[in-house]
C-alpha positions as CSV (number, residue, x, y, z in Angstrom):
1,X,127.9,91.6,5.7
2,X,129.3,91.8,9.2
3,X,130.5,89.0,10.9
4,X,128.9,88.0,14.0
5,X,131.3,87.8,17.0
6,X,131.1,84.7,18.8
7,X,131.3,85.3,22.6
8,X,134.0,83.5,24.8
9,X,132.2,80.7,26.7
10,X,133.2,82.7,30.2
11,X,130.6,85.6,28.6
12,X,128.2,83.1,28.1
13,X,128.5,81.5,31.5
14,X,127.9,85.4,32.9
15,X,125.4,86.0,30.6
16,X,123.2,83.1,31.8
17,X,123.8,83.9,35.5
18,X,122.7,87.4,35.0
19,X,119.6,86.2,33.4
20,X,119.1,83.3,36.1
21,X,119.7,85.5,38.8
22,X,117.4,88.1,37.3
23,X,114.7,85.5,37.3
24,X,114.8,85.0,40.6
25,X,114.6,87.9,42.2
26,X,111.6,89.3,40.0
27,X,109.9,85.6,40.7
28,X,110.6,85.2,44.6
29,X,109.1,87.5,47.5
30,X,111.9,86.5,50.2
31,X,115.6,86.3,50.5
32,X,117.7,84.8,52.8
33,X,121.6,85.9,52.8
34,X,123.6,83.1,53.8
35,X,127.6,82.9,54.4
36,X,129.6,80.3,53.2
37,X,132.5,79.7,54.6
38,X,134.4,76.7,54.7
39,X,131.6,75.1,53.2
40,X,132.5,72.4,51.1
41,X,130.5,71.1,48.1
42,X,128.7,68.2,48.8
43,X,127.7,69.9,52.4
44,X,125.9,72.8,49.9
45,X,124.8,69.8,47.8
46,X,122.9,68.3,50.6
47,X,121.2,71.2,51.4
48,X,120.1,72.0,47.7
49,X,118.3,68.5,48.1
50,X,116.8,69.8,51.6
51,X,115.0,72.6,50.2
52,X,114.5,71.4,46.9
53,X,111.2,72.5,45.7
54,X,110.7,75.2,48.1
55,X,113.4,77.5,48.2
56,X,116.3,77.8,45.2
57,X,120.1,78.7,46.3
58,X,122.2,81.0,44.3
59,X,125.6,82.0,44.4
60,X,127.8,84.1,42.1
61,X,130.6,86.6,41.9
62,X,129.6,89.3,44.3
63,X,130.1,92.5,41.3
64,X,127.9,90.7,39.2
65,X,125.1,90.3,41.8
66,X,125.4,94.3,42.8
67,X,124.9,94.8,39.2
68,X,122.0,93.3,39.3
69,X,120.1,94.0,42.2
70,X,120.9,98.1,41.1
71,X,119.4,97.3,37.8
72,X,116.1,96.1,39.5
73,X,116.5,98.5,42.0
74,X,114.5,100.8,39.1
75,X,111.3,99.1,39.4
76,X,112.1,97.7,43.3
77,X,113.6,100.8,45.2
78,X,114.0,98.4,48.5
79,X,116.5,96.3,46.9
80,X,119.1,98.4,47.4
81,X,119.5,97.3,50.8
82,X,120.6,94.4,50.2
83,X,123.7,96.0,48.3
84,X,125.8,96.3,51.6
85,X,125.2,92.8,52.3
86,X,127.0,91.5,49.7
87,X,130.7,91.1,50.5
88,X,133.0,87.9,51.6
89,X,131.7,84.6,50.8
90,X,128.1,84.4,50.3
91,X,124.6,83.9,48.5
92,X,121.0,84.0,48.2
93,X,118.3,81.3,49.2
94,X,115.2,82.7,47.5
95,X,111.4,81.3,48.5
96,X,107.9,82.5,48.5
97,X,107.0,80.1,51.3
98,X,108.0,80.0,55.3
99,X,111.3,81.5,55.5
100,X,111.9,80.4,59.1
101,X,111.6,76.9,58.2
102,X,113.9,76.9,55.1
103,X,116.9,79.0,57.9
104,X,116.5,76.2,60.5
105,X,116.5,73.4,57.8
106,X,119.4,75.1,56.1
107,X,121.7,75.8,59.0
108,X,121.2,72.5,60.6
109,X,123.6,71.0,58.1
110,X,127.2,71.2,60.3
111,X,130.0,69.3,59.6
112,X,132.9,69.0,61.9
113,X,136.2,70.6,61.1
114,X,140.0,70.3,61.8
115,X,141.6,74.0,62.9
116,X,143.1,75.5,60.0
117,X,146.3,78.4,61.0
118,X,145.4,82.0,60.7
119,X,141.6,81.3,60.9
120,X,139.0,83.2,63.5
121,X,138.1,80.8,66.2
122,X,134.3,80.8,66.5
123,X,133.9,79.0,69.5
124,X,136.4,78.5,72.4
125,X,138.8,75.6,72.0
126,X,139.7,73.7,75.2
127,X,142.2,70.7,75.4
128,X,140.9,68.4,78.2
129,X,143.2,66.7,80.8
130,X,143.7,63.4,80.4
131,X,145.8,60.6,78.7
132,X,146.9,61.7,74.9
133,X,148.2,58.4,73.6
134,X,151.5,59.8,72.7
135,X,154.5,58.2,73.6
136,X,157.2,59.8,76.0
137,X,159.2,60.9,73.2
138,X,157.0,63.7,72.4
139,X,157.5,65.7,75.6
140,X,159.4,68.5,74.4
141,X,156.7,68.9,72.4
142,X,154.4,69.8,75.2
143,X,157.4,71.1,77.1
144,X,157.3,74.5,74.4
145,X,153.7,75.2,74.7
146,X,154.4,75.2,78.2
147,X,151.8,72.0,79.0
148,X,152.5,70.3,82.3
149,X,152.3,67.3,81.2
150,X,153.8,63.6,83.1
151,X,154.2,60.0,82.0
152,X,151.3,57.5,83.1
153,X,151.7,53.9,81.9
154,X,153.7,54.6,79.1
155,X,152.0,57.9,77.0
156,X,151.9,61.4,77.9
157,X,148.9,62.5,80.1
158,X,148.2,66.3,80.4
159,X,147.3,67.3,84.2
160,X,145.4,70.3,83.7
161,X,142.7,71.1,81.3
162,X,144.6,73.9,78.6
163,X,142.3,76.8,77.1
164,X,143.9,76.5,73.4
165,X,141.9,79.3,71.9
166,X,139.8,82.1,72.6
167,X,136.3,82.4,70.4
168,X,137.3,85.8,68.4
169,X,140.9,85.2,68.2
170,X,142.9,83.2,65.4
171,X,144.6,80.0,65.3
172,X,148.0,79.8,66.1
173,X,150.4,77.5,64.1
174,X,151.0,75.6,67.6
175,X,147.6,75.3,68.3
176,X,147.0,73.9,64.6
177,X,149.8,71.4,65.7
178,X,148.6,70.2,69.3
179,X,144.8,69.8,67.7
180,X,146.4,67.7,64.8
181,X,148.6,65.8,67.1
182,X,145.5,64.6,69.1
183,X,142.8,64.4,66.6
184,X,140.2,66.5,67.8
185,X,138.3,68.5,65.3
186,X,137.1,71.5,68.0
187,X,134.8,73.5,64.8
188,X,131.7,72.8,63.2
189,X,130.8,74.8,60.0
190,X,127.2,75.1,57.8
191,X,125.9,77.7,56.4
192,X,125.1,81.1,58.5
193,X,121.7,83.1,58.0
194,X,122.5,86.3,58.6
195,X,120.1,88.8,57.2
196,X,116.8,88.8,55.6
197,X,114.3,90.5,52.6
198,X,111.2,90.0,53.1
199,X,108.6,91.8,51.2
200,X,110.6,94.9,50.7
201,X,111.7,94.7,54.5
202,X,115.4,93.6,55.3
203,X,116.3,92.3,58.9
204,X,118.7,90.3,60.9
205,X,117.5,86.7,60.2
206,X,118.1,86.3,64.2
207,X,114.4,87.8,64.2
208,X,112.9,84.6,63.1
209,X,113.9,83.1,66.0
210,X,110.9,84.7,67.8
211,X,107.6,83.1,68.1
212,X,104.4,84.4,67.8
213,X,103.8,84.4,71.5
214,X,107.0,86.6,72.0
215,X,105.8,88.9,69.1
216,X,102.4,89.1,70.8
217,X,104.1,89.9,74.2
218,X,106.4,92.6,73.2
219,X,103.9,93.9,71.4
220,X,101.6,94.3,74.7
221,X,104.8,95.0,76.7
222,X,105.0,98.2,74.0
223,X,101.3,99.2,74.6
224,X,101.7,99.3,78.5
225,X,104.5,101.5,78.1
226,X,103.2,103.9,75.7
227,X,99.3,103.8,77.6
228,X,101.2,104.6,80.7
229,X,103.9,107.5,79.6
230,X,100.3,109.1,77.4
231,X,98.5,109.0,81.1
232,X,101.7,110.9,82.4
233,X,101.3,113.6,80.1
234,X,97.8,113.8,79.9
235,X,97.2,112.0,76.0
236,X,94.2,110.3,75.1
237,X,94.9,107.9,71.6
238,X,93.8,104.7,71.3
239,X,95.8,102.7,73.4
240,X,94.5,104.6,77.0
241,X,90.8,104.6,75.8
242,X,90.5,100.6,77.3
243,X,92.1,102.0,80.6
244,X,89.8,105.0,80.4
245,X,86.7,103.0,80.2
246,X,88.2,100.7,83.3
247,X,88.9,103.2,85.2
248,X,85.1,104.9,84.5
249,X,83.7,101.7,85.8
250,X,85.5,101.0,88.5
251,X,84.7,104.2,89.9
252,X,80.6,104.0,88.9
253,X,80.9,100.6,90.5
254,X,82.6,102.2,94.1
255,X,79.2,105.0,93.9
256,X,77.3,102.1,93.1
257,X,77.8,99.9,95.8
258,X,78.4,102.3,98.1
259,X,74.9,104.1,97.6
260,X,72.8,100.5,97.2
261,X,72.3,101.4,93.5
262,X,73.1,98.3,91.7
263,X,72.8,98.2,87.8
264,X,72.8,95.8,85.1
265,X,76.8,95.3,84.8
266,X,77.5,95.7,88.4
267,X,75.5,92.8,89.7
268,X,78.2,90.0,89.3
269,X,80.6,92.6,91.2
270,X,77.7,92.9,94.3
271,X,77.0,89.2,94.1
272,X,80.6,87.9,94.4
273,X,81.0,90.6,97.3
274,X,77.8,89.2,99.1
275,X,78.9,85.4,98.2
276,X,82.6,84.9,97.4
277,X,82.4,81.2,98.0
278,X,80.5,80.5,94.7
279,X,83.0,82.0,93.1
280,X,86.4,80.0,94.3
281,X,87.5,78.1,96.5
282,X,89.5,81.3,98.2
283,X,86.0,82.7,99.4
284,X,85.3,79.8,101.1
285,X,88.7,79.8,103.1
286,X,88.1,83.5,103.9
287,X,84.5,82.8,105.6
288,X,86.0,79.7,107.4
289,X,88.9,81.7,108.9
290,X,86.5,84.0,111.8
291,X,84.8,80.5,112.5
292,X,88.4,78.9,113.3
293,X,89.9,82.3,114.8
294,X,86.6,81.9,117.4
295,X,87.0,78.5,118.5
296,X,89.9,79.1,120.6
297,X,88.2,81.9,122.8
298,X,85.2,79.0,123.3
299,X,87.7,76.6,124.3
300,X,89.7,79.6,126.7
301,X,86.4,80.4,128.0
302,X,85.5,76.9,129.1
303,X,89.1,75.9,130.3
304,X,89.3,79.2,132.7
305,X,89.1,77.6,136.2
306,X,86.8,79.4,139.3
307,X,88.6,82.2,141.3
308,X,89.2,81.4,144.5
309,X,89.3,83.2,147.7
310,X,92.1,84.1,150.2
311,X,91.2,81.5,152.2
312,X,90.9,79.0,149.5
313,X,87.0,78.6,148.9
314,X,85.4,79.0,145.8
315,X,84.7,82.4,145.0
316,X,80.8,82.0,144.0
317,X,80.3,80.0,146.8
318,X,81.1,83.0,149.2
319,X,79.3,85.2,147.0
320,X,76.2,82.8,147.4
321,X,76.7,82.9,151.3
């Protein structure tokens, strides 16, 4: 009989994670990549607790998870978008439930962070002016990063506010040193959303940052567009049938009114036309306008004193003579 090789508990710990991992992704509808970096493990700790019970976190070596999503890519074609995504230090946040809720409780978790050499800045870094609390001895100090610098009360105070780093550019040993030196912790790290798979449909997770009113307006900002390039070329579909019929009326409502022939639809039109001050206050401001415009003649016409003659007498007095 054969012996039965044991597998090495490293197998086993892959084997598991394959199984887990394949689990998930045939059990879960949405994914949401997430980057990792510099986050420590009681920071991804807390937000496992967060989410617990609607969304599960996974991470795992990134050649394993390829594997994987290929082998499911038999039944689920789309998955193989997700392939390119998987690189550096990341994961998966799977859920069946709002996705934009579990990205804005998930990335709210920041911690901040001292400036480490060699690393991309993500923001820019600026040392204010101000006192430093260092004594006088550390001059040189500022003297080789070329800081003006100048002695107030004992401790170093820096003159001018110093732009340390640029967001984009790394961390130079120097800068590592002057952060140190005065304690400030200038990053913040969490975990980054970047993409997401949602029902077969992979975006940047930057999309859920729109509401449904900005949806709805782009959406209508799209329609104007394309109803008003199909009217340039003479295209009737279905978004320039509404303008069709709008423009139809408007023009059976000009023949209308014009000839006295008022039907069922265009009597509002004909009755706001005859009595605009039921409708709004702006009709009544209209009719009031002639009224004031004619007081002033009244008043010019009552105010004009009687000629007179050339020889001083009133004019209808002669006239009566």
């Amino acid at each position: 009989m054969a012996e039965i090789k044991e597998l090495s508990a490293k197998k086993v710990r892959k084997n598991a994670y394959w199984k887990k991992l394949d689990t998930a992704i045939n059990k879960y509808k949405n994914i949401l990549v997430i980057g990792v970096d510099f986050v420590g493990s009681r920071q991804m700790q807390e937000v496992r607790q967060s989410i617990r019970g609607q969304g599960e976190i996974m991470m795992g070596k990134n050649t394993i998870i390829r594997k994987v999503l290929r082998e499911n890519s038999e039944k689920n074609p789309k998955l193989l978008d997700l392939v390119p995504l998987i690189r550096g230090n990341m994961g998966f946040i799977f859920c069946n439930g709002d996705i934009a809720a579990i990205r804005k409780k998930v990335v709210s978790f920041t911690l901040p962070a001292s400036a480490k050499a060699g690393v991309v800045a993500p923001v820019d870094v600026t040392v204010p002016s101000g006192p430093t609390g260092l004594d006088p001895g550390q001059t040189s100090f500022f003297q080789t990063l070329n800081i003006s610098t100048k002695i107030v009360k004992g401790t170093i105070e820096i003159t001018t506010n110093v732009h340390l780093c640029h967001k984009g550019d790394k961390v130079s040993t120097s800068a590592v040193a002057l952060l140190s030196k005065l304690n400030i912790k200038p990053f913040e790290y969490g975990i980054i959303a970047t993409h997401v798979y949602e029902d077969g449909a992979v975006y940047d997770a930057s999309v859920l940052d729109l509401s449904l009113s900005d949806l709805v307006g782009k959406f209508c900002d799209a329609c104007s567009s394309l109803a008003a390039l199909s009217f340039a070329i003479g295209s009737v579909n279905k978004v320039t049938v509404s303008h069709s019929f709008g423009r139809a009326f408007n023009l059976l409502a000009a023949v209308g009114l014009e000839s006295g022939y008022i039907f069922e639809e265009l009597k509002i039109v004909d009755e706001m036309i005859k009595n605009p001050g039921a409708f709004g206050g702006g009709g009544g401001g209209g009719a009031a306008a002639p009224a004031a415009a004619a007081e002033p003649e009244e008043e010019e016409e009552e105010a004009a004193p009687p000629a007179m003659d050339m020889f001083g007498g009133d004019a209808e007095a002669e006239a009566d003579y």
